[in-house]
C-alpha positions as CSV (number, residue, x, y, z in Angstrom):
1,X,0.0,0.0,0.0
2,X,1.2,3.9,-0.5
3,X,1.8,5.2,2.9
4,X,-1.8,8.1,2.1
5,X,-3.3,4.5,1.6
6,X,-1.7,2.3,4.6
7,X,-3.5,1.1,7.7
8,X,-5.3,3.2,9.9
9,X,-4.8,3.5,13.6
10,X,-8.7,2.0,13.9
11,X,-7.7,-1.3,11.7
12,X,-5.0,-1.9,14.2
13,X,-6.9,-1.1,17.2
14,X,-9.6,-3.5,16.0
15,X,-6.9,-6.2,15.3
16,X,-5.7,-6.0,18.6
17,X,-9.0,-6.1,20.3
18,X,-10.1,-9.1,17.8
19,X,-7.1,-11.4,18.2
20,X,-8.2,-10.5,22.4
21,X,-11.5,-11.7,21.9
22,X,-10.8,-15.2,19.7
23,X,-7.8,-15.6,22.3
24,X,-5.5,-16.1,19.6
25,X,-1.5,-15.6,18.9
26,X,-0.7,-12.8,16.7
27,X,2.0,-10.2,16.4
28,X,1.9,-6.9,14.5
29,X,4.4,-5.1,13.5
30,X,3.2,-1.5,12.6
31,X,6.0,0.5,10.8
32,X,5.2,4.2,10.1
33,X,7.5,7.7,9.6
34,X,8.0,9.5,12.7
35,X,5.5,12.3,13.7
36,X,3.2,9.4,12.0
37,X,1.1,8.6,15.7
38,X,2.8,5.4,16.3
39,X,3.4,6.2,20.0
40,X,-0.1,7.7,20.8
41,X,-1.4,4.1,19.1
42,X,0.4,1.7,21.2
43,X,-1.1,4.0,24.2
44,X,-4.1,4.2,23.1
45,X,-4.5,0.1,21.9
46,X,-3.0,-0.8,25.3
47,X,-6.0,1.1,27.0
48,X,-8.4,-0.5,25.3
49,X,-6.8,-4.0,25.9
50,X,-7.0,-3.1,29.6
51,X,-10.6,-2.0,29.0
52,X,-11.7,-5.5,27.4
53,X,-9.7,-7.3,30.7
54,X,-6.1,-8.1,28.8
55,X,-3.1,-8.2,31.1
56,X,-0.8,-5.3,29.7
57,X,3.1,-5.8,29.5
58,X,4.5,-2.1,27.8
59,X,8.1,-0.7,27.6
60,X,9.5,1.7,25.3
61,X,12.7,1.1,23.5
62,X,13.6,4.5,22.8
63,X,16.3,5.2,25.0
64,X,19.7,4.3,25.8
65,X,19.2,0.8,27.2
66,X,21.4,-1.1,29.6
67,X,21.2,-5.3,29.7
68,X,17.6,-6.4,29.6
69,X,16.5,-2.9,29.9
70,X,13.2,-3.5,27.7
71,X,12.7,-7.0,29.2
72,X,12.8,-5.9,32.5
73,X,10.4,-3.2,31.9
74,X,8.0,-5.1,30.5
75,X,8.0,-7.8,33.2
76,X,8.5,-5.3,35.7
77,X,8.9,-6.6,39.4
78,X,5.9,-9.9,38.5
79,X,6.4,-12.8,39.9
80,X,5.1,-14.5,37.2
81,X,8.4,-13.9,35.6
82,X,11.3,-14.3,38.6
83,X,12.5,-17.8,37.3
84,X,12.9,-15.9,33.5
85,X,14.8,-13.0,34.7
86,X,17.2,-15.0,37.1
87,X,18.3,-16.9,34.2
88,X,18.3,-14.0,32.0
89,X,20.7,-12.8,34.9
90,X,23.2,-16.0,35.0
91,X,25.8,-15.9,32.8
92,X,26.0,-19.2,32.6
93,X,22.8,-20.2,31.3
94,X,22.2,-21.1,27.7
95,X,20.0,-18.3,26.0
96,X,17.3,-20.4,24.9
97,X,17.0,-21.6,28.2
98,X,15.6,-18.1,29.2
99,X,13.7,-17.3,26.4
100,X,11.9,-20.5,26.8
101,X,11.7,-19.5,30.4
102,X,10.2,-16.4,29.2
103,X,7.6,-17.9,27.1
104,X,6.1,-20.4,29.7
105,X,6.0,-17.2,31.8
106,X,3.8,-15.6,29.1
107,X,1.8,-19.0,28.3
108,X,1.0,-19.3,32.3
109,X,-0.3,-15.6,32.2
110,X,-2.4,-16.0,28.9
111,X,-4.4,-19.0,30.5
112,X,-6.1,-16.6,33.0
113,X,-6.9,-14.1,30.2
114,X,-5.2,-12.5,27.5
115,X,-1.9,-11.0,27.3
116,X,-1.1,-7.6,25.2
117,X,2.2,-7.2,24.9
118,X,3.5,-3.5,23.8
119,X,6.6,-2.4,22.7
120,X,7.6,1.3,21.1
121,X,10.6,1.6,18.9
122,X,11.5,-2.0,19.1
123,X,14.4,-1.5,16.3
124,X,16.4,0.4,19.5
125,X,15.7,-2.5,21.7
126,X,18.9,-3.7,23.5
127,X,20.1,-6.8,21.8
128,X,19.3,-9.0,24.5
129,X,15.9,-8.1,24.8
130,X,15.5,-8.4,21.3
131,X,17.0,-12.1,21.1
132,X,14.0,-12.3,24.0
133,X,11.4,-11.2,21.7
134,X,12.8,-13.0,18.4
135,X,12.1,-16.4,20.1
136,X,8.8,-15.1,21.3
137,X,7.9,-14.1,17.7
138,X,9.2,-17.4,16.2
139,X,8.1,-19.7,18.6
140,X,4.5,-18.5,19.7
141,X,2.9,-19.9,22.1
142,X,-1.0,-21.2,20.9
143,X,-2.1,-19.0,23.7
144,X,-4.0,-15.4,24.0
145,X,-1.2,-13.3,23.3
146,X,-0.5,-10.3,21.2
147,X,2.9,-8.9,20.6
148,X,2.4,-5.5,19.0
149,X,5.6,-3.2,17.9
150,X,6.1,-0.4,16.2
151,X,9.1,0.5,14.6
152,X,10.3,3.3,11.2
153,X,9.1,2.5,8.0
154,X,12.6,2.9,6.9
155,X,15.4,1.1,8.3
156,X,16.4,-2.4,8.5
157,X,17.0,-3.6,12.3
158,X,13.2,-4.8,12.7
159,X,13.9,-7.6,10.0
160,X,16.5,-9.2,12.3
161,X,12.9,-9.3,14.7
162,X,11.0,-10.6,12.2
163,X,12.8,-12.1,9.2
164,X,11.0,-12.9,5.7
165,X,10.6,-16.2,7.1
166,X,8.8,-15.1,10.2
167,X,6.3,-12.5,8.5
168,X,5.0,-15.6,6.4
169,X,3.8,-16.9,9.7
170,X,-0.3,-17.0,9.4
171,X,-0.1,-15.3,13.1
172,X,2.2,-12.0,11.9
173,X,1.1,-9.2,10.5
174,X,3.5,-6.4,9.2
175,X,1.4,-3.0,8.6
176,X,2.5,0.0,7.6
177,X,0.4,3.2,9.1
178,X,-0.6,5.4,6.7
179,X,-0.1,9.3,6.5
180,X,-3.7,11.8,7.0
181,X,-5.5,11.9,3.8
182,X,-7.4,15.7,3.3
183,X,-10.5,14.6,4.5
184,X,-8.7,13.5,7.7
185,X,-6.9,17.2,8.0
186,X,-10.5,18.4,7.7
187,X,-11.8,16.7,10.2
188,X,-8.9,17.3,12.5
189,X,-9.4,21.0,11.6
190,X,-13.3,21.1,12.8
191,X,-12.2,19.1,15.6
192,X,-9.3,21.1,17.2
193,X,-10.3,24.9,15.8
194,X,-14.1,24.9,15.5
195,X,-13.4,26.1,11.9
196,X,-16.9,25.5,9.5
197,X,-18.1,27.4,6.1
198,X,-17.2,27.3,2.8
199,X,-13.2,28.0,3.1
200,X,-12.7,25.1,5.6
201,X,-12.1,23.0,2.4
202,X,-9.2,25.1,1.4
203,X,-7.8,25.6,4.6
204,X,-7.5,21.9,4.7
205,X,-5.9,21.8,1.8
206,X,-3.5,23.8,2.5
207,X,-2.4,22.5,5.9
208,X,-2.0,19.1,4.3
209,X,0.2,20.2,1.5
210,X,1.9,21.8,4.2
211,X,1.7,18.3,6.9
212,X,2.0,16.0,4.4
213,X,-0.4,14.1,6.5
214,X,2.2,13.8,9.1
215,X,-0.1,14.5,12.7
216,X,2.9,15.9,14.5
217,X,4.1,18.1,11.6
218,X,-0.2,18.9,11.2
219,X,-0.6,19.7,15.0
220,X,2.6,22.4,15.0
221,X,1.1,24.2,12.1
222,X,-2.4,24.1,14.0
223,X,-0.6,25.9,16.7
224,X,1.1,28.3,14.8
225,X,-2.2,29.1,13.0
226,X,-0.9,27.9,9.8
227,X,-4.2,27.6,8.7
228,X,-4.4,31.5,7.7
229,X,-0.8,32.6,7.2
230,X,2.8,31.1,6.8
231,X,4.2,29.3,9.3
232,X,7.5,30.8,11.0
233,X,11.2,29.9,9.9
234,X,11.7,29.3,13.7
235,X,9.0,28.1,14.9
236,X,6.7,25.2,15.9
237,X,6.7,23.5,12.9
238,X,9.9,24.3,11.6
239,X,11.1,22.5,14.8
240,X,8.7,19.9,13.9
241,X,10.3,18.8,10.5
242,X,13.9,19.2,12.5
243,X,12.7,16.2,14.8
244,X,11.2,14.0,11.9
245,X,14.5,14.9,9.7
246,X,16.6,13.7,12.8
247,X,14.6,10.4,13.4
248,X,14.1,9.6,10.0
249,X,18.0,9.4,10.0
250,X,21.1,10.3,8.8
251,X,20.0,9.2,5.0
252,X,16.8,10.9,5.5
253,X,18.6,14.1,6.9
254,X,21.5,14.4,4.3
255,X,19.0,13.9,1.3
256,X,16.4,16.7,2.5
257,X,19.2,18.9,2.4
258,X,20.5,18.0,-0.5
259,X,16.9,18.9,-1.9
260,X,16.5,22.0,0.1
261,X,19.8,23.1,-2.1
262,X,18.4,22.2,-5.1
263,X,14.9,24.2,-4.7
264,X,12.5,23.5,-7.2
265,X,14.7,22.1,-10.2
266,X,14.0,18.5,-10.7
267,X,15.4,15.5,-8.7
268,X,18.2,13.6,-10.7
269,X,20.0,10.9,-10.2
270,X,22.8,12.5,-10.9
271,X,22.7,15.4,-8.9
272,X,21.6,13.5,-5.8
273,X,24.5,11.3,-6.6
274,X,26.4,14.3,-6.4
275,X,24.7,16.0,-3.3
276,X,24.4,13.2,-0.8
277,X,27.6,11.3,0.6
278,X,27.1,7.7,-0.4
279,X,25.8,8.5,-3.5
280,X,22.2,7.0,-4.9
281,X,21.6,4.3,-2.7
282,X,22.0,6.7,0.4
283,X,19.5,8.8,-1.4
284,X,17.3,6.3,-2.5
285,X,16.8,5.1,1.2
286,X,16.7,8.9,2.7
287,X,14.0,9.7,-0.2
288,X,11.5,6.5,1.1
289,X,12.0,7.9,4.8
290,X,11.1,11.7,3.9
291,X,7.8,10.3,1.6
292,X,7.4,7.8,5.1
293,X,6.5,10.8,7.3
294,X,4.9,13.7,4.6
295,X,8.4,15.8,4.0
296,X,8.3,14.8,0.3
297,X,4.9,13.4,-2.0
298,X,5.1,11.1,-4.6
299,X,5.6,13.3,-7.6
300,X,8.8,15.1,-5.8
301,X,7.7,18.0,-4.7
302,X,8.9,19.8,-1.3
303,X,7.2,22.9,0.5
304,X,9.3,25.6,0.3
305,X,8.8,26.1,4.3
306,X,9.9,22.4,4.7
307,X,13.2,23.4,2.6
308,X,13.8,26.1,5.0
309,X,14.0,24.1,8.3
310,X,16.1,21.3,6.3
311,X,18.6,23.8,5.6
312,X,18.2,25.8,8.9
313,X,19.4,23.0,10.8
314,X,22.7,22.5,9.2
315,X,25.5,24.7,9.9
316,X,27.3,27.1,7.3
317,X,30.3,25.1,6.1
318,X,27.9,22.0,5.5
319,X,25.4,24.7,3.4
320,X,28.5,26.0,1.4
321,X,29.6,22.7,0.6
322,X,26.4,21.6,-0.7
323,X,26.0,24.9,-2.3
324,X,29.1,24.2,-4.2
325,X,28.7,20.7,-5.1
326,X,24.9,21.8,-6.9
327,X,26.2,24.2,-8.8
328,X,29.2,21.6,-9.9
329,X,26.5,19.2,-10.4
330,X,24.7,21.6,-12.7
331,X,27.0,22.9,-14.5
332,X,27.9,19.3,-15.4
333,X,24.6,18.4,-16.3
334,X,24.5,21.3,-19.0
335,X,21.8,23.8,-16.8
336,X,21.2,27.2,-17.5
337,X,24.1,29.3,-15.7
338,X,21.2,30.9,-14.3
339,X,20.7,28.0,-12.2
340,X,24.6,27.5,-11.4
341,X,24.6,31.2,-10.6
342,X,22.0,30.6,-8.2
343,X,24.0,28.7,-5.4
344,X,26.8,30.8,-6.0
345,X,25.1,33.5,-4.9
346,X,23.4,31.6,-2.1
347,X,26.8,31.1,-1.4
348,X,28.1,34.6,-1.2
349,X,25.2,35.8,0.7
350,X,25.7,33.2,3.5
351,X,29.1,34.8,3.7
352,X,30.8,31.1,3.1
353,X,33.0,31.9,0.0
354,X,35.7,32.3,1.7
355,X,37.7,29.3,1.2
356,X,37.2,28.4,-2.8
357,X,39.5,25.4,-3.9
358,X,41.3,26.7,-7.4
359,X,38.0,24.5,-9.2
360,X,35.7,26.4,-7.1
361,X,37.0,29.7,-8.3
362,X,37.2,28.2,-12.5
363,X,33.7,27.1,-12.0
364,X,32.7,31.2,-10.7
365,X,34.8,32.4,-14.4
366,X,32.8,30.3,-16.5
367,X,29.8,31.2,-14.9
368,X,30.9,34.8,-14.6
369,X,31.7,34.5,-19.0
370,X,27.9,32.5,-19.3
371,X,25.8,35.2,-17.2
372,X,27.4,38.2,-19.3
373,X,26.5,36.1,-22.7
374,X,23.3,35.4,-21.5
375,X,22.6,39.5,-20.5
376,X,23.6,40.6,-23.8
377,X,21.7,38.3,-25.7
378,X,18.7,39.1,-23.3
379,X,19.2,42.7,-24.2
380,X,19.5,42.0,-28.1
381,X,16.3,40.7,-27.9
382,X,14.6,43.4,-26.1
383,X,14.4,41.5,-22.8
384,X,16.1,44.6,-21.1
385,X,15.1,44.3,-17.1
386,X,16.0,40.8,-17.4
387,X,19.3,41.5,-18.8
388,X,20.0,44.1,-16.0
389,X,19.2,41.2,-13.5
390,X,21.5,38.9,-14.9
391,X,24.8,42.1,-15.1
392,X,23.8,42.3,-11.7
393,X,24.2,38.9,-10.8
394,X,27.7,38.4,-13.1
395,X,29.1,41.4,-11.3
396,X,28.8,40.1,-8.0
397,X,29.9,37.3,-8.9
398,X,33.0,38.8,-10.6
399,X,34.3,40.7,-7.7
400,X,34.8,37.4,-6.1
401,X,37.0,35.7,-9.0
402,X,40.0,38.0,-8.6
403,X,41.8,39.7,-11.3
404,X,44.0,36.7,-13.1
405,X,40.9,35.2,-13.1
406,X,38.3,37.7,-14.5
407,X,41.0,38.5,-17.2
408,X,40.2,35.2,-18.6
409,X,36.8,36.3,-19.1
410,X,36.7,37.8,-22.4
411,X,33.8,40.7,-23.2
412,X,30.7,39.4,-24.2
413,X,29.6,42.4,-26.3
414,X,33.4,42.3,-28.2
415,X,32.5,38.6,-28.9
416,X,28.8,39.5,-30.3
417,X,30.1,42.5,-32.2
418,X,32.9,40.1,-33.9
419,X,30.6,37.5,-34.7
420,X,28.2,40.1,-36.5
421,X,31.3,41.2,-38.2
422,X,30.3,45.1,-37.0
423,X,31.9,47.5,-38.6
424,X,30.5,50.3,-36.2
425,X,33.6,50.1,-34.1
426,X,31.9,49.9,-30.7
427,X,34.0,49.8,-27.8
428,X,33.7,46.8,-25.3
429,X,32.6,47.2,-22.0
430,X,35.2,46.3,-19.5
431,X,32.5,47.3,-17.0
432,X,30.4,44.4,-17.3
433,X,33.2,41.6,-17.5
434,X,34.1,42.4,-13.9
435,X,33.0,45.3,-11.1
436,X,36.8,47.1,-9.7
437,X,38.5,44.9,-11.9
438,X,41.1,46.3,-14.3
439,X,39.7,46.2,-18.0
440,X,41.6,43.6,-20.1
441,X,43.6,45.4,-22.7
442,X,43.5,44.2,-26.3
């Protein structure tokens, strides 16, 4: 399923509360983007279990962990489980030996009524505890008992939970939880503002372009009234897509920045190739953990306020090394200079231009020479404000190049003038090839 079509937090609330009332085995696995209500779902299903009479075990695995830190918080101080966590304790007992310990433990509680067993974040589970709750998985007991984890829809420690082999078991279900569609923003909206009439469709709209469907990312823009007017560069949800960027991962981080960098021009291959250390595959996984949790929709596109925080959170050096490496990428790929000019300006107003390698500085001439061309032939064809943008643009760029460099850049209008073959003798304008810069003498 696409994650705007994935399970909803009622399927797996009536799963759980079915598997309670057949007294059946079953595990679930619900994966989902961060922000994407996993959390408030295990919370919420384990009240309801407790509602319909299950036994509750819970721990979250989502901080640093000692030695059978999630085991121990599940089992707590029960004495249904002292023989378990003694041998989980001896060093010299055989593994198995506990695990099996562990699962009688659960099998004696089920047979008074069934047993929900929660755990958040399972993929940061301390290996122990997770060699625990592999045998439980594989080796479930035909008992009333119902595992349910959640872990990140991307990211690959879960699978050493539950293998290939173990999701084809008839009792395990893998789910992925699905992002808010626009009805569900809408309804959120009535809910939490009171807002009714004819522009609540809009507004909804809006606010899940902006969300993505993420709740977290929806809930910050609620509070920052997103609803009428854009939301802050510092503010709630601007912190809001930091904290999804940072849980989503390193690969998930490194390619929203690369993206931010590139704006609006179209995601490549090549240039992400170029933009995100590791390359492609890096990107490939970083691009399915933004689409996870809303940052990025199917067709590519990225909210320029989502751009902002991306690149907000990374310091200058890392914004003028991306900077350079787009326009690199770009001028590879054959794009307008326009485009190249772009981050090279970015770069300069960030006040990181500092420290340009003798490629960095080559790359600046050319694009220098190809914003001067590009003027001139804008103003031949009457395109005259758009021409002055461009001079603009090349001369800023030209007081950064340095004189041995901007001598290399020969005068547009004497290169138009001798491919015309003028005879009108019109002087070149030294002015335009570079601002303070000595005039190159012919």
């Amino acid at each position: 399923m696409s994650p705007a079509q994935g399970t909803t937090q009622a399927d797996v609330q009536d799963m759980v509360l079915t598997s309670c009332r057949t007294r059946g085995p079953r595990v679930l696995l619900v994966k989902g983007g961060p922000g994407c209500g996993k959390t408030a779902l295990l919370d919420l299903v384990a009240e309801q279990a407790r509602a319909a009479g299950a036994q509750v075990l819970k721990a979250a695995a989502g901080r640093p962990r000692e030695k059978w830190g999630v085991i121990r918080e599940l089992t707590g101080a029960r004495a249904d489980f002292v023989r378990s966590r003694a041998l989980a304790d001896d060093t010299g007992c055989h593994p198995e030996s506990a695990a099996a310990a562990f699962r009688d433990h659960l099998r004696t509680l089920a047979a008074t009524g069934p047993v929900v067993l929660c755990v958040d974040d399972v993929q940061q589970a301390d290996p122990e505890s997770l060699r625990h709750l592999r045998d439980l998985v594989r080796h479930m007991p035909f008992a009333p008992i119902v595992v349910v984890l959640t872990a990140p829809a991307h990211g690959t420690r879960w699978e050493d939970l539950c293998t290939k082999t173990v999701l084809r078991g008839p009792h395990v279900h893998c789910v992925r939880l699905g992002l808010l569609s626009s009805h569900d923003v809408e309804r959120t909206l009535v809910a939490e503002t009171g807002t009714h009439g004819p522009d609540l469709p809009r507004m909804a709209a809006r606010l899940h372009r902006l969300s993505g469907g993420n709740p977290m990312l929806l809930h910050a823009l609620l509070a920052e009234n997103a609803a009428f007017q854009q939301p802050s560069c510092d503010g709630l949800f601007a912190r809001a897509v930091t904290d999804c960027l940072r849980r989503s991962g390193p690969e998930a981080v490194a390619t929203a920045r690369a993206l931010a960098v590139l704006g609006d021009h179209p995601i490549g291959k090549t240039l992400l190739d170029a933009l995100v250390d590791g390359g492609a595959p890096e990107a490939l996984t970083g691009l399915a953990a933004l689409r996870a949790c809303g940052l990025l929709d199917g067709l590519g596109r990225r909210e320029p306020a989502v751009r902002a925080a991306a690149l907000a959170d990374s310091d200058a050096p890392t914004r003028a090394r991306l900077r350079l490496r787009a326009a690199h990428a770009l001028r590879a790929a054959q794009a307008s200079p326009v485009a190249v000019a772009a981050h090279l300006l970015a770069l300069v107003a960030d006040g990181s231009h500092g420290c340009l390698r003798d490629t960095d500085q080559e790359l600046m001439a050319h694009t220098v020479r190809d914003l001067f061309e590009e003027a001139h032939v804008l103003r031949e064809r009457g395109q005259a404000a758009r021409g002055a943008s461009l001079l603009q643009a090349a001369r800023r760029l030209a007081l950064l190049v340095g004189d041995a460099a901007a001598r290399e850049v020969p005068s547009p209008i004497s290169r138009l003038d001798s491919l015309r073959g003028s005879a009108r003798g019109q002087a070149a304008e030294p002015a335009l090839v570079t601002a303070g810069a000595a005039p190159t003498k012919n």
